[in-house]
ZAMARGU-4260 file (C-alpha; in steps of 0.2 Angstrom, whole numbers, plus 5000, padded with zeros to 4 digits):
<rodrens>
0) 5018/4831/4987 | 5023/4838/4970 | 5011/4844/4958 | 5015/4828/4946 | 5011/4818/4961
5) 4994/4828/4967 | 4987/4826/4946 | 4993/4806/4948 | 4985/4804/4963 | 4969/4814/4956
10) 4970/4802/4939 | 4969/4785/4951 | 4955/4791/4962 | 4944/4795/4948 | 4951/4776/4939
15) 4945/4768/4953 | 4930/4778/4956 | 4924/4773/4939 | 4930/4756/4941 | 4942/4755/4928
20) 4959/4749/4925 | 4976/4755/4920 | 4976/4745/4905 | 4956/4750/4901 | 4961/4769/4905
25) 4975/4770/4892 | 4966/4760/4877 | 4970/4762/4863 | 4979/4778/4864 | 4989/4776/4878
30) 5000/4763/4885 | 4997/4755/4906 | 5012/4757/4909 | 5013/4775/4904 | 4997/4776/4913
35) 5005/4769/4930 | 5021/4779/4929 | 5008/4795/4927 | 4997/4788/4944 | 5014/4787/4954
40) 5020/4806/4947 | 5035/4798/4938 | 5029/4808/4923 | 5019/4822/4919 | 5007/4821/4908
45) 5006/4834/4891 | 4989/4847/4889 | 4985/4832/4875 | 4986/4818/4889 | 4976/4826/4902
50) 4962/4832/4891 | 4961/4816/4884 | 4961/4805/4901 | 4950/4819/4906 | 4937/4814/4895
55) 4939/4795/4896 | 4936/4799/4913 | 4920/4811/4912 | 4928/4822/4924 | 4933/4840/4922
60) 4950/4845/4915 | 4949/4856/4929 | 4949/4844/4942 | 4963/4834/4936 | 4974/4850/4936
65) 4967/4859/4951 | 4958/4846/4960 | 4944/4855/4961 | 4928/4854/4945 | 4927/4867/4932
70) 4909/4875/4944 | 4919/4875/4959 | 4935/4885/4951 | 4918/4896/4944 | 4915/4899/4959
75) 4931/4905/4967 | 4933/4916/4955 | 4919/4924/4954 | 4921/4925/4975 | 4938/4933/4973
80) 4930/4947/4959 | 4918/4952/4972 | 4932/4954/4987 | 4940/4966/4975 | 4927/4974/4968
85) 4923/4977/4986 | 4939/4983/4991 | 4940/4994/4974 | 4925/5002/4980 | 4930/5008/4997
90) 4920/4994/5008 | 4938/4990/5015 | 4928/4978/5030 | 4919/4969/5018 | 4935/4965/5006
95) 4942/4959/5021 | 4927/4948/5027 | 4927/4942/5010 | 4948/4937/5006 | 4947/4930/5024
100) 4932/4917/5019 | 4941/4914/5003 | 4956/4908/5010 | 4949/4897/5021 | 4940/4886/5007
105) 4948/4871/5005 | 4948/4872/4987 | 4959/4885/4986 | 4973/4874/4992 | 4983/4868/4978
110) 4978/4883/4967 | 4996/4894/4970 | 4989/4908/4959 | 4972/4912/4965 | 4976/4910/4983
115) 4993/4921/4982 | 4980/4932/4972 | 4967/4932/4989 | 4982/4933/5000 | 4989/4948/4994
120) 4971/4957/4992 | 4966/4952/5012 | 4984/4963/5012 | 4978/4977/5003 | 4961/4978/5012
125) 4970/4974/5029 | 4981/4989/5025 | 4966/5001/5019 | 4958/4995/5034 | 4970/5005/5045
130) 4977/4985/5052 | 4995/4991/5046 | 5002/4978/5059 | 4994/4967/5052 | 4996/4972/5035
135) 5014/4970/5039 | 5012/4951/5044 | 5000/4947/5030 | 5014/4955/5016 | 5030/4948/5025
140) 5024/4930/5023 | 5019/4929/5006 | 5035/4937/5000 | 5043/4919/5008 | 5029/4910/4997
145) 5037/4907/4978 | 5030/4920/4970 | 5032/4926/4952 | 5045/4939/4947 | 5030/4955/4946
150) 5018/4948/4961 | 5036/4948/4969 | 5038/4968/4967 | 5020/4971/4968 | 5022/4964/4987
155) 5037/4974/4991 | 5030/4990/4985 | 5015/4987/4996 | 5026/4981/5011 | 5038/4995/5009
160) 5024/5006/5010 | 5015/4999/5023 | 5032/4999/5033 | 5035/5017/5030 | 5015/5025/5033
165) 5019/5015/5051 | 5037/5025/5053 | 5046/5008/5052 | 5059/5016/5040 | 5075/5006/5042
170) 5064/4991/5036 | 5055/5001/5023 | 5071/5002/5016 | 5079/4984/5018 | 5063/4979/5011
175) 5066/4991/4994 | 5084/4990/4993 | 5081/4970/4995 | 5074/4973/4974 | 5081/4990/4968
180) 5099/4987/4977 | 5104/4970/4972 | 5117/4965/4962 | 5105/4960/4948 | 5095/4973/4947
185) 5077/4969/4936 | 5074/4980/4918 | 5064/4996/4923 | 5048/4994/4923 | 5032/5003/4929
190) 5030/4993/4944 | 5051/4994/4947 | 5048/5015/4946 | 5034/5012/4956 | 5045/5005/4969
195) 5058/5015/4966 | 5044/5030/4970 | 5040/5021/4985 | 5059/5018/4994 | 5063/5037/4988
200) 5049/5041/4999 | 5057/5032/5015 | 5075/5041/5010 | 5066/5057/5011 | 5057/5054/5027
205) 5074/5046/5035 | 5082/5061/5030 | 5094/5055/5017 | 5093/5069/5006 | 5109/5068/4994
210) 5102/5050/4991 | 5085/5055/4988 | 5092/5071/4975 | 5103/5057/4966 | 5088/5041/4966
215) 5076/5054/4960 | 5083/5058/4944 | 5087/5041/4941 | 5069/5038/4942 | 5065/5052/4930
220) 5078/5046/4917 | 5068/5029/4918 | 5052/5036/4917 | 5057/5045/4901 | 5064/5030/4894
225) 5049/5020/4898 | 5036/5035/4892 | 5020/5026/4902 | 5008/5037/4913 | 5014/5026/4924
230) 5030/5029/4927 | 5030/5046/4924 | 5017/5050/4937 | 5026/5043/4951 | 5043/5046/4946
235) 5038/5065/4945 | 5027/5064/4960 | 5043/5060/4971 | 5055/5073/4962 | 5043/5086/4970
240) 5043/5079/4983 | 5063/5076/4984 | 5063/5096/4980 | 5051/5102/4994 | 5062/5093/5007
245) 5079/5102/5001 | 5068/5119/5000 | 5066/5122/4981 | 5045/5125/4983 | 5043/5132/4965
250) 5054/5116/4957 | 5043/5104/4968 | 5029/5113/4962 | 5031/5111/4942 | 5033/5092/4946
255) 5019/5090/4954 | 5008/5097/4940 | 5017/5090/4928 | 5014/5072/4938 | 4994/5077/4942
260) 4988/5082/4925 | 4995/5063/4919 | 4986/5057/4934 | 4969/5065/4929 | 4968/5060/4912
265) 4976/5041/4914 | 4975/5036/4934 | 4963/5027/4942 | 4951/5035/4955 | 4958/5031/4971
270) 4975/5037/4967 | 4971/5054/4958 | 4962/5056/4975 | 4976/5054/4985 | 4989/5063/4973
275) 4975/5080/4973 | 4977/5080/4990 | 4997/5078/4990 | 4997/5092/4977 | 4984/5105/4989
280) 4996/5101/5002 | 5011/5105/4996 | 5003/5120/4989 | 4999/5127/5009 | 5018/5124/5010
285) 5025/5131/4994 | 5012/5146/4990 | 5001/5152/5006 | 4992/5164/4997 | 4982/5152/4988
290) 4975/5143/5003 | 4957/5143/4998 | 4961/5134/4981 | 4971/5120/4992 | 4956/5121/5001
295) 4944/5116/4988 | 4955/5103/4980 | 4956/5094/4996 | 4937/5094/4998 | 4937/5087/4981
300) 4949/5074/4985 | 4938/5070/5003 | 4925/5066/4993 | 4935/5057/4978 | 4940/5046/4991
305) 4924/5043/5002 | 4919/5033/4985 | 4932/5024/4983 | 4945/5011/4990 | 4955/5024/4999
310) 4960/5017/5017 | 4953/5025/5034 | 4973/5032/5035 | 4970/5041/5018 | 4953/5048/5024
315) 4960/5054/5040 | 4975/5062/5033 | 4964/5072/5020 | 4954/5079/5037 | 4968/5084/5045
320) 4976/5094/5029 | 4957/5102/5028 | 4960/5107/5046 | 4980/5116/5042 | 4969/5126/5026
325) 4955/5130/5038 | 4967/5137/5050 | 4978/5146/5040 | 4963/5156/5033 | 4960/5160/5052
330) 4943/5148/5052 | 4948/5142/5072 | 4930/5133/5073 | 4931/5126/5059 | 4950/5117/5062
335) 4943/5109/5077 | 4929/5102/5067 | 4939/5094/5053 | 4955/5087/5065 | 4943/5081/5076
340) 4934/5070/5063 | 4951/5066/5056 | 4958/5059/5073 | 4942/5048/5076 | 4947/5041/5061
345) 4964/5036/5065 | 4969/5019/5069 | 4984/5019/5081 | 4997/5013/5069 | 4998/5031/5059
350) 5007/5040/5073 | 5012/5054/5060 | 4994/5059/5053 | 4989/5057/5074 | 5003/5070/5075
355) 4998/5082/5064 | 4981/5082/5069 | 4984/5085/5088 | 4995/5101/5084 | 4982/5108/5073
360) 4969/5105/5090 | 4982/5112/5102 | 4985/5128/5092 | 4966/5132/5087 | 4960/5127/5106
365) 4975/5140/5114 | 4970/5155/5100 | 4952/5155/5106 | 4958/5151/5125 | 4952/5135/5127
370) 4969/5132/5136 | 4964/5115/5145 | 4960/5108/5129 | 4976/5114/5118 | 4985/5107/5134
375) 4975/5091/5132 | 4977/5089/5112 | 4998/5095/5114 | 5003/5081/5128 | 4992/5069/5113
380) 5005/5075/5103 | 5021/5073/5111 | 5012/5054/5117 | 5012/5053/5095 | 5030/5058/5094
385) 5038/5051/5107 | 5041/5032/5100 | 5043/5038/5083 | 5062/5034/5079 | 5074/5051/5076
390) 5073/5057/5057 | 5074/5074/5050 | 5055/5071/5048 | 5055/5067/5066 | 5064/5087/5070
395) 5053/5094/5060 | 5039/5087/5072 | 5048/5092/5089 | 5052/5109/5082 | 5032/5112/5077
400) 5028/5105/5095 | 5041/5118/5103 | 5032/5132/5094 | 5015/5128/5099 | 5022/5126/5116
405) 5029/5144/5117 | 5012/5148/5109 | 5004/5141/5126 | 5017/5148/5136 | 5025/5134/5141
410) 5042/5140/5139 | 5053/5127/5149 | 5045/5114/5140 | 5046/5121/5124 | 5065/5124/5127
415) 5066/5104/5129 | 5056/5101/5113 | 5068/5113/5105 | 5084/5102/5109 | 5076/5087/5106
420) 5072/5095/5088 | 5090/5099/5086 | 5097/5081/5092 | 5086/5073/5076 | 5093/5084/5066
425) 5109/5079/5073 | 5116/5097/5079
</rodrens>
């Protein structure tokens, strides 16, 4: 039914409840005739017509829009600003509990807005909630529901994401390019730089880097142009990041900066979180010698995020990069305390961060000659690896796994991991 036929439907119901008729409804203002062609959704009625047979009615305008009274809209409103406040605050579970009840009231029905609204924050909570699978479904189908042009690119940012954080990068991709590489593409906006920040990020990982170099500085030029904290955080955030992957440390370095001290002073919690620890990670990479600052940042974002809305995958990750500081200071207990905790966080759909984590464990437990257990934590790793798909990413991963193979002595093995590093990187 159409939504001319679902407010005549709603009119004649309430008529007839009131035991009324067409000609009684529309005296003296309106005509019932007029009234029959609205009850049959041959016409839709004006803002002026509905309020008016909405007070010879004594119903709510509400109802006769909606279908549901003016308490009950109250009331899923004020139910969807608790799910994301929830979510906002880092009680991921609860926001998911929450959207899910939501969606299944009956009065949410006919009200695209509110329930697109619902549907796309049970996505975001799903995601936060480590459920990237599922996240993955949950986004998918509301991009086939009619959405409008920005909800649109919000969803795609958010799948795009979700799709690359679960090494799915051919979609992450399709999905961005679907927006950013069709023949009409939208005006730049922050939310299209904010896409543009995220497919860059799947180029990068997929190992496309004259495409990353040229896309990053057309993001930058539009983040100029547009001037918004915005668009210049994330549009500067990925230049560093395009620069780190094709070896210019210091360049990367001056972007990152530029894009964290807009983050600090406009960016919401959650976010400067996640970008404080980007930036102490990229400074272990970039300037060794400054471990115990990297160090301190990423404690700081740790407990940023443990009070906000940052996902179990964020948490994790943040761990896991306190574990590569710790060892790199030579802390070896310490390592296996942080990764550890890191890795009982992880939901199985990070493979990447799961990685990461298992190395640092292998190579701690083999320096203080817990050999068993760096044995352990290095097959976890090549389990991790093993399904991701072939990407320069993917190399750099094999060629970390040979090297701690040869630090474990496990020579013929690490000659394989060795080759398959070299077949990513397609030598």
């Amino acid at each position: 039914m159409t939504t001319s036929d679902l407010v005549g439907l709603r009119i004649k119901t309430v008529r007839r409840q009131r035991g009324l008729s067409q000609a009684q409804l529309a005296h003296p203002e309106l005509s019932d005739s007029y009234i029959s062609l609205i009850e049959s959704g041959k016409r839709t009625p004006t803002p002026a017509v509905l309020e008016l047979l909405a007070q010879k009615l004594d119903c709510s305008l509400s109802y006769l829009v909606n279908g549901v009274t003016a308490e009950q809209m109250e009331d899923l409103e004020l139910s969807l600003g608790y799910a994301r406040l929830a979510l906002e605050n880092g009680e991921v579970s609860e926001a998911r509990t929450r959207f899910s009840e939501l969606l299944a009231n009956n009065n949410l029905t006919g009200l695209t807005a509110l329930r697109q609204d619902a549907q796309f924050g049970l996505a975001l909570a799903t995601e936060a909630d480590g459920d990237l699978s599922q996240a993955i479904v949950l986004l998918d189908r509301l991009l086939g529901d009619d959405l409008a042009p920005e909800r649109r690119i919000e969803v795609t940012v958010a799948l795009c994401r979700t799709y690359r954080t679960s090494e799915r990068l051919t979609e992450a991709v399709e999905v961005g390019e679907q927006i950013l590489g069709g023949a009409v593409r939208p005006v730049w906006s922050d939310l299209m730089v904010e896409l543009g920040a995220t497919l860059l990020a799947a180029y990068l990982d997929r190992g496309d880097l004259l495409r990353s170099r040229q896309f990053a500085a057309e993001l930058l030029n539009a983040a100029d142009t547009l001037g918004t904290p915005r668009s210049v955080v994330a549009a500067n955030w990925n230049a560093a990041l395009t620069a780190l992957y094709t070896d210019h440390g210091e360049e990367a370095l001056v972007f990152a900066e530029r894009a964290m001290a807009v983050q600090t002073e406009h960016g919401e919690p959650r976010n400067t979180a996640r970008m404080r620890l980007a930036l102490a990670a990229l400074m272990l990479r970039t300037r060794s010698q400054d471990v115990s600052t990297a160090r301190d940042l990423m404690r700081r974002a740790l407990g940023d995020m443990e009070q906000t809305s940052a996902g179990v995958v964020d948490v994790a990750r943040c761990k896991i990069e306190i574990a590569r500081a710790e060892i790199m200071a030579g802390n070896l207990d310490q390592t296996i305390v942080d990764a550890a905790e890191g890795l009982s966080l992880l939901p199985a759909t990070a493979p990447s961060v799961g990685l990461e984590g298992d190395l640092l464990l292998s190579r701690a437990f083999g320096a203080t000659g817990r050999f068993s257990e760096a044995r352990e934590h290095i097959d976890r790793a090549r389990d991790w690896l093993e399904p991701i798909p072939d990407a320069r990413r993917t190399a750099g991963a094999w060629y970390a796994t040979a090297e701690t193979l040869e630090l474990l002595g496990e020579g013929e093995e690490a000659v394989g991991a060795y080759q398959r590093a070299l077949a990513c990187a397609g030598l």
